[in-house]
N, C-alpha and C positions, 0 to 999 in steps of 0.2 A: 473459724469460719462456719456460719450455716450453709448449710446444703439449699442452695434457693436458685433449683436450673434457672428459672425463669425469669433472674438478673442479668442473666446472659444467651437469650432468645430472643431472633433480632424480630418477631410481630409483636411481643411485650415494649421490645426497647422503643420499635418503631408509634407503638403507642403512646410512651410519655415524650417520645419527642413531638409528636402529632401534639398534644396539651402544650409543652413548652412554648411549642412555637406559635400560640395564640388563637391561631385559625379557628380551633373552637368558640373564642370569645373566653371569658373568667369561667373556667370549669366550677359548675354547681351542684350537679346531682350523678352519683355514683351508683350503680345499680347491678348486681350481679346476682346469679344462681351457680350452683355448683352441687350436682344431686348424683344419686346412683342406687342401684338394688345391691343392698348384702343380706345375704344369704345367712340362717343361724348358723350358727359355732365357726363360724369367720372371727378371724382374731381383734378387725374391727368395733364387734359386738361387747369385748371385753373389756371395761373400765380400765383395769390395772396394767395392761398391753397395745391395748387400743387408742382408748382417751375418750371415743366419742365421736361423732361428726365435726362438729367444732375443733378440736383439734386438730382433726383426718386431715379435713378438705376446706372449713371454712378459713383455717387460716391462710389459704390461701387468696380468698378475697379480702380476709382484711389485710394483707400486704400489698395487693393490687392499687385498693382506696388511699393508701398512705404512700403508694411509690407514683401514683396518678396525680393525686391533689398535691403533693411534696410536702407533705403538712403531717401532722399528729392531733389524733380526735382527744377532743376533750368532755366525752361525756359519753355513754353509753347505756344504751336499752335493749333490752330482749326478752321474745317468746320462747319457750320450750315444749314443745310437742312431745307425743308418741313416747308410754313408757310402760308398755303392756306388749304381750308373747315376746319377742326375739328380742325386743329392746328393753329388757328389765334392767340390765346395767348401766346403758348410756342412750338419751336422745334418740330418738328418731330424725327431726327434725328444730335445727335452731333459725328462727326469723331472729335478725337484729339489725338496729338502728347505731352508727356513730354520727357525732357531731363532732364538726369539724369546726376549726376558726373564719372566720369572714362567709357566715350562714351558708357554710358548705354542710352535705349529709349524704353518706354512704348507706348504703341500705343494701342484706343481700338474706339468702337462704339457702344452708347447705342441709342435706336429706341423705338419710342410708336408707330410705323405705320409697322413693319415687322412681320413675326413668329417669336417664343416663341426659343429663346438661353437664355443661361446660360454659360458659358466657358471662362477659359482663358489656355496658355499656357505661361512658362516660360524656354529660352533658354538659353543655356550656350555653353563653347566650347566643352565639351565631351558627352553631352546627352541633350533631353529637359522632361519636365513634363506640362500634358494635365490634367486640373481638371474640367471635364463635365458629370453633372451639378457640378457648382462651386459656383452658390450664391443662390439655392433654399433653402428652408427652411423646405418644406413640401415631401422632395425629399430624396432618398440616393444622396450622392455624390460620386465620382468615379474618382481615378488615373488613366491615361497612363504615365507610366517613361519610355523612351527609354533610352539605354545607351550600346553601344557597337553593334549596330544596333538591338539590342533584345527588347522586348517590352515585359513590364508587368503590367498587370491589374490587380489594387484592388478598391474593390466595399464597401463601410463604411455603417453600417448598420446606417438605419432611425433613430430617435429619437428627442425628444424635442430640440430643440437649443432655446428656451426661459426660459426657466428653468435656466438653467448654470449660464444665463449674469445676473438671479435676483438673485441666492443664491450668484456669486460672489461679487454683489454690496453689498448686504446684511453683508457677510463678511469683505466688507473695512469699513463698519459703526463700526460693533461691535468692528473690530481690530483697530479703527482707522489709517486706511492703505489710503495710495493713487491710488483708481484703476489706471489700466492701459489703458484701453481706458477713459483718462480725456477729460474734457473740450478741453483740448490744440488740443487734437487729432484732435476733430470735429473745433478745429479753423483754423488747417491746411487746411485741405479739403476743406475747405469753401474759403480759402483764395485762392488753386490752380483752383475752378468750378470759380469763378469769373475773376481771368487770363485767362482759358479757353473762359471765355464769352466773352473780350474782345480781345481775339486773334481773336476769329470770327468776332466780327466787323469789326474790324480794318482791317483783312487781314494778320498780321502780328504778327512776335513772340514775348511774352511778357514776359519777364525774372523775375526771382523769388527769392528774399532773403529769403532761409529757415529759417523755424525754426525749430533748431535742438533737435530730440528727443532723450532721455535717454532711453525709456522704450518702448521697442516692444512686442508685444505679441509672447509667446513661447511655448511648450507643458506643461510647470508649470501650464499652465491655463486652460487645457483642463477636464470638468466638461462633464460626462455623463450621463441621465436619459432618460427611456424607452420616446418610441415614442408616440406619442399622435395623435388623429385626428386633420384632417384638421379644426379649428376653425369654428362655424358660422358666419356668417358675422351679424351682428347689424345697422337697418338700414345705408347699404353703400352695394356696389355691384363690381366684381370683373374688371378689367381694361376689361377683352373681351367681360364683361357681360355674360359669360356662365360659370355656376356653378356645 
């Protein structure tokens, strides 16, 4: 199993059910930021330990665009930014584009050199939905649905989001089940950040033979447990250095 709290956090879930269930109209364009300030000699900053931004934190939008749209992008473009003082190892910032099947397109930008986002949005043709903050951990998170030019606002109360993803795995042991974010999940992802890498090189778009998934994450999954404090940190220190 991949570690993917966010399978099992009921404003993500309540997100793709919000898509499933049409209201939006044929979800079309996908749109997220996911940014922060690190600090040098943050372990972030380190190729061989780190990975980069893209790694950090964008893959968490490109798992959002593929558990939203229910689909797998076929083709991939990207900018790479920022590679001078702190960032001599990895990015500063990745702009990147997927294409998706049925003229769908994800588009997002994760940054170690901006302020602190969290957000994505996903449009369709009769409404869209805003989920900011959408990938904190130590945060409520928060819908905007529009639809019909009316907007409404729900706010999800705090709570653990590490808990869920250890009693679910926990569960697939003793049931002998097959989690849902598997291995394959985190092979995807891995397989579209390195498309991504090399569309920045190159300049140019690099097209994608999916691999197609059976098993998406759904409100089935969604595990609740009171909120907890912010962890201490164990020698390591936070990306801004301010605690």
């Amino acid at each position: 199993m991949i570690g993917y709290r966010l399978h099992f956090e009921p404003a993500n879930l309540n997100a793709i059910k919000i898509v499933r269930s049409g209201q939006l109209g044929k979800p079309r364009i996908f749109n997220s930021t996911f940014t922060m300030q690190v600090e040098a000699g943050n372990i972030r900053l380190q190729k061989k330990l780190g990975g980069g931004s893209l790694y950090d934190i964008g893959i968490y939008c490109i798992n959002a665009a593929r558990y939203l749209f229910q689909a797998e992008p076929i083709a991939a473009q990207a900018l790479r930014v920022g590679q001078r003082g702190r960032f001599k190892e990895v990015e500063e910032a990745i702009s990147a584009i997927l294409h998706f099947p049925d003229e769908r397109v994800a588009a997002f930008t994760c940054s170690f050199g901006t302020a602190k986002t969290s957000a994505y949005e996903i449009i369709g043709g009769k409404g869209h939905l805003r989920v900011d903050p959408a990938y904190e951990y130590a945060d409520s998170l928060a819908h905007s649905l529009t639809l019909n030019q009316r907007t409404r606002h729900r706010r999800f109360a705090k709570h653990d989001q590490f808990a869920p993803e250890l009693l679910y795995f926990s569960d697939c042991i003793l049931n002998d089940r097959k989690p849902e974010p598997s291995g394959l999940e985190g092979l995807i992802d891995v397989r579209i950040i390195n498309a991504l890498y090399r569309a920045a090189e190159t300049g140019k778009r690099v097209d994608l033979v999916p691999i197609q998934r059976r098993q998406r994450p759904d409100r089935r999954q969604e595990i609740r447990r009171p909120a907890v404090k912010k962890p201490a940190l164990v020698h390591a220190s936070p990306p801004s250095g301010a605690r």
